[in-house]
Biopython code that builds the backbone (N, CA, C, O; Angstrom):
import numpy as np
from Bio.PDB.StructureBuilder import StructureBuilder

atoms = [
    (1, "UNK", "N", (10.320, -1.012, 12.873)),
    (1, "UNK", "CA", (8.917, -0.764, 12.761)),
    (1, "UNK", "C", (8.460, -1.112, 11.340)),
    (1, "UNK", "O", (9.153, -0.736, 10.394)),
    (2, "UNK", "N", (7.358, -1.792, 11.139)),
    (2, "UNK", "CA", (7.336, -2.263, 10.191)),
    (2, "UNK", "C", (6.162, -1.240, 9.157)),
    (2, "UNK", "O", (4.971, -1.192, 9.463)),
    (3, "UNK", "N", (6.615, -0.622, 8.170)),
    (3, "UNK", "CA", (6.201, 0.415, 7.588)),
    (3, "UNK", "C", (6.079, 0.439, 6.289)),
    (3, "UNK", "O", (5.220, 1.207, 5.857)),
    (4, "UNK", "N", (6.827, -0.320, 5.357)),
    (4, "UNK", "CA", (6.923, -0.281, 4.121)),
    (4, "UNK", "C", (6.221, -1.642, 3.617)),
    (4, "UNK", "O", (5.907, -2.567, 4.365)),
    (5, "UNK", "N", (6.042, -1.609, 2.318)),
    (5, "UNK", "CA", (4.963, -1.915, 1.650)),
    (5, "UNK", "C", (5.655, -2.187, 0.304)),
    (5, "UNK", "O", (6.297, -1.290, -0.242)),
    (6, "UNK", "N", (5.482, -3.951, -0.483)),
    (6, "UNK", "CA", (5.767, -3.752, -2.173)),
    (6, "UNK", "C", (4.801, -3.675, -2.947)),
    (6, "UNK", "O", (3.686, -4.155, -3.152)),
    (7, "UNK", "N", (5.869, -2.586, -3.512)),
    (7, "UNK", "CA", (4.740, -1.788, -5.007)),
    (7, "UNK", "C", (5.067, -2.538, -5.754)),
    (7, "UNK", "O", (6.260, -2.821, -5.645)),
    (8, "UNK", "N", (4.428, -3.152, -6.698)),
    (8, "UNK", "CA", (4.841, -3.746, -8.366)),
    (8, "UNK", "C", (4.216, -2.792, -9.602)),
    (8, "UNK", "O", (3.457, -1.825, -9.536)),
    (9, "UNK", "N", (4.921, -3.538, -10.899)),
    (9, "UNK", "CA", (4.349, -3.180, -12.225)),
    (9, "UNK", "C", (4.348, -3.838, -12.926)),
    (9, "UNK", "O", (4.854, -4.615, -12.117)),
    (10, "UNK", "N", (4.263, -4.470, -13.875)),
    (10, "UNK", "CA", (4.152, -5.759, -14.503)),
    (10, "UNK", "C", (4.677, -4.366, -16.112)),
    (10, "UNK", "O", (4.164, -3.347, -16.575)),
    (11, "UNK", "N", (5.943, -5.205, -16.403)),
    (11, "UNK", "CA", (6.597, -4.427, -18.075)),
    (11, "UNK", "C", (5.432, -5.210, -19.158)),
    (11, "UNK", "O", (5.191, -4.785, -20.288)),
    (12, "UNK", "N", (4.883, -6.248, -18.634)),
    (12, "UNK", "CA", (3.914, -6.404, -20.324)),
    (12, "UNK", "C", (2.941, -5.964, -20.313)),
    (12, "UNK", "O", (2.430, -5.499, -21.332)),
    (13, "UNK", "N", (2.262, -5.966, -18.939)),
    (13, "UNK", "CA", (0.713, -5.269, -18.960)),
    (13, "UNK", "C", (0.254, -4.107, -18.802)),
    (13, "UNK", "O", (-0.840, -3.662, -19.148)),
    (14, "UNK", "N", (1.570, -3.333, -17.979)),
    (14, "UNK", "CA", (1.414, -2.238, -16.886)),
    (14, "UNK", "C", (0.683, -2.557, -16.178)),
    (14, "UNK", "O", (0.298, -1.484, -15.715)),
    (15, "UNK", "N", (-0.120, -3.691, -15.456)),
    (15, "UNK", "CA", (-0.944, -3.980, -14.398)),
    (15, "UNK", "C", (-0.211, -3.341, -13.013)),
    (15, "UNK", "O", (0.989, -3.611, -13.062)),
    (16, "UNK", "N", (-0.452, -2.807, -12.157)),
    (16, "UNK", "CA", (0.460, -2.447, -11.330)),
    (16, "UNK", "C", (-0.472, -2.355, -9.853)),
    (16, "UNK", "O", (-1.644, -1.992, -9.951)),
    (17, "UNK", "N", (0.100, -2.698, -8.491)),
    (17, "UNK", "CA", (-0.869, -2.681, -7.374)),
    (17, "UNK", "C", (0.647, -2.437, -6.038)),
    (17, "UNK", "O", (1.813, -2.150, -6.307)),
    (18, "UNK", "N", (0.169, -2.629, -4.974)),
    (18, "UNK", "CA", (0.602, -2.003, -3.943)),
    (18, "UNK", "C", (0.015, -3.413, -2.721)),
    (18, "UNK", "O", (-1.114, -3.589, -2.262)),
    (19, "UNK", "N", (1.287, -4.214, -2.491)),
    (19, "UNK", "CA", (0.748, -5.011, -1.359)),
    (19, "UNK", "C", (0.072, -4.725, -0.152)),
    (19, "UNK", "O", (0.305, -3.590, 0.262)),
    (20, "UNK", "N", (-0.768, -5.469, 0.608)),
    (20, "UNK", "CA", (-1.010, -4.701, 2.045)),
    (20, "UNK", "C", (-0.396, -5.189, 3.321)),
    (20, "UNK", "O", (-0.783, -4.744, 4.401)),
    (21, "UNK", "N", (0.766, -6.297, 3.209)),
    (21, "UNK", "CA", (1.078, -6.765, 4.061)),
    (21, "UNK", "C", (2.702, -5.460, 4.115)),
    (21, "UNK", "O", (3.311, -4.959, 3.170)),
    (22, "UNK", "N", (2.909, -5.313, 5.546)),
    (22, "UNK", "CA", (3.799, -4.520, 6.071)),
    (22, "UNK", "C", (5.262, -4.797, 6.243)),
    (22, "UNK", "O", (5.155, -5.914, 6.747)),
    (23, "UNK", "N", (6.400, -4.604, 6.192)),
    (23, "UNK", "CA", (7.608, -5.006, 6.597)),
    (23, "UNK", "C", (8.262, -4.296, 7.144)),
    (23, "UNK", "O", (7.672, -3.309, 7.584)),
    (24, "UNK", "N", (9.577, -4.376, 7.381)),
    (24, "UNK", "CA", (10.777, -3.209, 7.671)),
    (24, "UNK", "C", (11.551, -2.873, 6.787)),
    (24, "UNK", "O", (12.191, -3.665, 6.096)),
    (25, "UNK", "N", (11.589, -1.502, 6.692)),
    (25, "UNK", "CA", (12.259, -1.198, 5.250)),
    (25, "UNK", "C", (13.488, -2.324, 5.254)),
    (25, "UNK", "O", (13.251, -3.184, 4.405)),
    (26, "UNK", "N", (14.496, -2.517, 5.834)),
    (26, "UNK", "CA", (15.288, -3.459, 5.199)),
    (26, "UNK", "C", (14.780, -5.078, 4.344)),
    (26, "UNK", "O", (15.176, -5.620, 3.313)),
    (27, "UNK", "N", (13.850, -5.403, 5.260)),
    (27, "UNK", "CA", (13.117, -6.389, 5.047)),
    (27, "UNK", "C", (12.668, -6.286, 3.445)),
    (27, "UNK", "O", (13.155, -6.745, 2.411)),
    (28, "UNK", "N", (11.703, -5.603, 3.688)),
    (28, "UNK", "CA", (11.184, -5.046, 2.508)),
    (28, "UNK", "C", (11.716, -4.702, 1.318)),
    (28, "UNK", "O", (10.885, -4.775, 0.412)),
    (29, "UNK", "N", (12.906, -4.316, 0.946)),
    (29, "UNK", "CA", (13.887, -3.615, 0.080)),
    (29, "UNK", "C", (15.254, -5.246, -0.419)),
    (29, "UNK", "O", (16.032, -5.390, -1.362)),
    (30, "UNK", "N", (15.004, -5.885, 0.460)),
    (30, "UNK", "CA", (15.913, -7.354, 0.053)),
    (30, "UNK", "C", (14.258, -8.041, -0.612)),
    (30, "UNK", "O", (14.262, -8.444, -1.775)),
    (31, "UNK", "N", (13.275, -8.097, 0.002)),
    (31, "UNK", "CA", (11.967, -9.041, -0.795)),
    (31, "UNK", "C", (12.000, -8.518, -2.391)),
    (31, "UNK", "O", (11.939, -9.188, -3.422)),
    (32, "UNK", "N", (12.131, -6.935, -2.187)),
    (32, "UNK", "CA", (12.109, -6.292, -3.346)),
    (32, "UNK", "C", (12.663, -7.343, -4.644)),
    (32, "UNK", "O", (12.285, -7.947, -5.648)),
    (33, "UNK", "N", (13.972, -7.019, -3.693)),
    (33, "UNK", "CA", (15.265, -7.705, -5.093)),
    (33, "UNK", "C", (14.896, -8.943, -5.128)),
    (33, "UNK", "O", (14.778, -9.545, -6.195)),
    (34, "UNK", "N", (14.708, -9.387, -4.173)),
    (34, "UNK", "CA", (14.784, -11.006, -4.404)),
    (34, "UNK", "C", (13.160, -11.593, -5.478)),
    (34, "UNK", "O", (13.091, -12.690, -6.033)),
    (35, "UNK", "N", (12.022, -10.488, -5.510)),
    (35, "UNK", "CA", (11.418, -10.642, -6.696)),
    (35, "UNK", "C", (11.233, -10.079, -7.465)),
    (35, "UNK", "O", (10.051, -10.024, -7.805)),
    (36, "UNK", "N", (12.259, -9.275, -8.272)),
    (36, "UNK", "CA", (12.852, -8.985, -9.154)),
    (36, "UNK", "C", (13.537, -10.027, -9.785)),
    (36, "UNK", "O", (13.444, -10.208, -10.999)),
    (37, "UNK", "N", (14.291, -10.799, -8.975)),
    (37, "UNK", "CA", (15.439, -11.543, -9.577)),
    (37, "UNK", "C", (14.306, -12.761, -9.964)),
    (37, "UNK", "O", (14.491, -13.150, -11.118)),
    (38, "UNK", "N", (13.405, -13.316, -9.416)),
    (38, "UNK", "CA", (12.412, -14.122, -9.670)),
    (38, "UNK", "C", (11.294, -14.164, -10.809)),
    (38, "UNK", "O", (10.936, -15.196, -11.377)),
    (39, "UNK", "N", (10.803, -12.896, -11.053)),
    (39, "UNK", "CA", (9.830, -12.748, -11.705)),
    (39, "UNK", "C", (10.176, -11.268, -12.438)),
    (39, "UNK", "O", (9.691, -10.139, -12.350)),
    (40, "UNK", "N", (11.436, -11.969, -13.320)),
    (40, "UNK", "CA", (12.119, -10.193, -14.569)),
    (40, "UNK", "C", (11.521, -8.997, -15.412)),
    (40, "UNK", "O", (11.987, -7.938, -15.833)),
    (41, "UNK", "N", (9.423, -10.054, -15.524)),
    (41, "UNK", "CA", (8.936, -8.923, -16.361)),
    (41, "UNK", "C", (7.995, -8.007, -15.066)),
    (41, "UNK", "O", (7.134, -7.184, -15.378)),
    (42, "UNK", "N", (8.328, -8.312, -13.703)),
    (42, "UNK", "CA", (7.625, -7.499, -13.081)),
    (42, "UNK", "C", (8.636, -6.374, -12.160)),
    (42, "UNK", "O", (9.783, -6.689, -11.841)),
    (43, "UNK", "N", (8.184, -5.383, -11.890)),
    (43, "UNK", "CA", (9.121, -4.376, -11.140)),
    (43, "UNK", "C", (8.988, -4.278, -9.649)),
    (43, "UNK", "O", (8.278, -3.322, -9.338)),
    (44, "UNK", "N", (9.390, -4.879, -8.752)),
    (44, "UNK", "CA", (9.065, -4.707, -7.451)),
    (44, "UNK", "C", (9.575, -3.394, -7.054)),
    (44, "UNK", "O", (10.420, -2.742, -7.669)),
    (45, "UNK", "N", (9.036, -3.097, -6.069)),
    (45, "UNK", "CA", (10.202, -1.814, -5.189)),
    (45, "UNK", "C", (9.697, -1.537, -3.960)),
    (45, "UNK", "O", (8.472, -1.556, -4.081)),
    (46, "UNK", "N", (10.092, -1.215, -2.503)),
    (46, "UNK", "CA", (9.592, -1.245, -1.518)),
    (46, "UNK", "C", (9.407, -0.046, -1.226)),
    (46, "UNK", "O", (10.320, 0.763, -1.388)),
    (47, "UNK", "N", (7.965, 0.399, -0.644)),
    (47, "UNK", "CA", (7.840, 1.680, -0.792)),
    (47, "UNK", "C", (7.609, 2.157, 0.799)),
    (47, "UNK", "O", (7.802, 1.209, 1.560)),
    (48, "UNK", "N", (7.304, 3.185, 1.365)),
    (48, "UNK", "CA", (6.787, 3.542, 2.516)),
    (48, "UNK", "C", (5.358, 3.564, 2.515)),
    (48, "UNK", "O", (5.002, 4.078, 1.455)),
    (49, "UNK", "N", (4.567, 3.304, 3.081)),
    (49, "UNK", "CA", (2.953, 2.205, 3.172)),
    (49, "UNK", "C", (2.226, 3.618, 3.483)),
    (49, "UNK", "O", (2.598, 4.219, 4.491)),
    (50, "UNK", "N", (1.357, 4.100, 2.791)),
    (50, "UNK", "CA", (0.656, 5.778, 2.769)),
    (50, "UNK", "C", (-0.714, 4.978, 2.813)),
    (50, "UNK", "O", (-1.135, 4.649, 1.704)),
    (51, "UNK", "N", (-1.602, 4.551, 4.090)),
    (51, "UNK", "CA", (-2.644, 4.184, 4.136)),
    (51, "UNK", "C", (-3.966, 5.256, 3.438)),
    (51, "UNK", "O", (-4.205, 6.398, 3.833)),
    (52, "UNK", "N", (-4.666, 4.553, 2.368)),
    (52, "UNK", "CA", (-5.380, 5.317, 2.059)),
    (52, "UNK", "C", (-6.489, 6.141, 3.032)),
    (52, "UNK", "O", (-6.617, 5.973, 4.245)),
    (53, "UNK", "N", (-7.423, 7.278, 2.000)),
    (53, "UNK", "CA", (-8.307, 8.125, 2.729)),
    (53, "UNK", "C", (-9.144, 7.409, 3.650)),
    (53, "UNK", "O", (-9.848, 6.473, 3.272)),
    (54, "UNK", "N", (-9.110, 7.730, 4.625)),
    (54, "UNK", "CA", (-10.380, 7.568, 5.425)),
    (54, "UNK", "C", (-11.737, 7.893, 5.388)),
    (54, "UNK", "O", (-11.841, 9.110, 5.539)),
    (55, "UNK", "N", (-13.057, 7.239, 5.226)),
    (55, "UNK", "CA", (-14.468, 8.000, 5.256)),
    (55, "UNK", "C", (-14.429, 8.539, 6.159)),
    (55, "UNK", "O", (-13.732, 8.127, 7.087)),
    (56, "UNK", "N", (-15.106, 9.591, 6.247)),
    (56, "UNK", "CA", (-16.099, 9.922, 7.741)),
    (56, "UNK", "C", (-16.809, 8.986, 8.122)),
    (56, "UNK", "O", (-17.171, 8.064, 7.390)),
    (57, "UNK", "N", (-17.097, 9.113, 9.331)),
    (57, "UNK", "CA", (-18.349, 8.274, 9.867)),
    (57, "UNK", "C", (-19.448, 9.323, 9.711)),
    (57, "UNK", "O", (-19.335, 10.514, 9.998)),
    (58, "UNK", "N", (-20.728, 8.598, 9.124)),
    (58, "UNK", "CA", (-22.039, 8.952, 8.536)),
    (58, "UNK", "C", (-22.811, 9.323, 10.181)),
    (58, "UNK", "O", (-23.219, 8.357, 10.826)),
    (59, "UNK", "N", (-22.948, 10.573, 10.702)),
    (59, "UNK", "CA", (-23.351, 10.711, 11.657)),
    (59, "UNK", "C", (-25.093, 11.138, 11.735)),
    (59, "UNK", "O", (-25.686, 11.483, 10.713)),
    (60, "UNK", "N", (-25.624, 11.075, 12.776)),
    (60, "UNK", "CA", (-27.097, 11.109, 12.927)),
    (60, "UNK", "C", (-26.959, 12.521, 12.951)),
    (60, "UNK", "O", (-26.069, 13.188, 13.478)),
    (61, "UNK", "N", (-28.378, 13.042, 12.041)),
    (61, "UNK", "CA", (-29.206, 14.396, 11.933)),
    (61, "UNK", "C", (-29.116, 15.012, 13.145)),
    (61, "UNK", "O", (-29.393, 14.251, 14.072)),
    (62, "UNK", "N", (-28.790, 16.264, 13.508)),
    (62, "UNK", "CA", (-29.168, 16.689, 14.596)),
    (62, "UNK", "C", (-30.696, 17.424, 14.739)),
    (62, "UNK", "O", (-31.371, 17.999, 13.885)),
    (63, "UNK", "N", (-30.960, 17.158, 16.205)),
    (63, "UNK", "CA", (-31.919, 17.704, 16.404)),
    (63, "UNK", "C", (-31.933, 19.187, 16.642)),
    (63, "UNK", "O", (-30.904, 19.641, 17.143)),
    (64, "UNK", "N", (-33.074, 20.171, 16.331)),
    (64, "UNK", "CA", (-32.648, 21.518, 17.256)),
    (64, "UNK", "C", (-33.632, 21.193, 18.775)),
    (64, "UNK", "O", (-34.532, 20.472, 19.204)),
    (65, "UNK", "N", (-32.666, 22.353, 19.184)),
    (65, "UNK", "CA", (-32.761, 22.092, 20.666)),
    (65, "UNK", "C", (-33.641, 23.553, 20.717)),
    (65, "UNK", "O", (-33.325, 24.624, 20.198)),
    (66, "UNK", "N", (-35.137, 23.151, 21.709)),
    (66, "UNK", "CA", (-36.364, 24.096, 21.745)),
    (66, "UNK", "C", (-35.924, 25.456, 22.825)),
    (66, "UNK", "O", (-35.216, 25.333, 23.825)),
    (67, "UNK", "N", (-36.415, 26.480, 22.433)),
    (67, "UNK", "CA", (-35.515, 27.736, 23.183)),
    (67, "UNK", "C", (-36.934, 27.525, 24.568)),
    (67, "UNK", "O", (-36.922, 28.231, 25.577)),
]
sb = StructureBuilder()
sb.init_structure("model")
sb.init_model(0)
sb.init_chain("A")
sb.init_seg("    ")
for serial, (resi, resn, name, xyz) in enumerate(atoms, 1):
    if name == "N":
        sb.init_residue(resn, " ", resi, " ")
    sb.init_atom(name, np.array(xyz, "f"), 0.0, 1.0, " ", f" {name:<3s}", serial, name[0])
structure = sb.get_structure()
């Protein structure tokens, strides 16, 4: 099931973000390393994917109802 998600950090900037494309943790956890080993000043790591908050939906005023 594809659930996890790469986090990065960048060691010169601290720029840091959270991909939105999904994998399987194994999947995910070899991409890790393999850009790590690619790109040394950034920190990959595969995380478990925590979809952010949801809005409410903005619902219509109610009416009162006449006795």
């Amino acid at each position: 099931m594809k659930t996890h998600a790469i986090h990065w950090k960048s060691r010169v900037t601290g720029t840091l973000g959270t991909g939105t494309k999904l994998f399987e943790r194994e999947e995910a956890e070899h991409l890790a390393a393999e850009l790590n080993e690619r790109f040394p000043d950034i920190d990959h790591k595969a995380v478990l994917h925590a979809p952010g908050p949801v809005e409410p939906a903005v619902s219509e005023p109610v009416t009162p109802l006449k006795e």
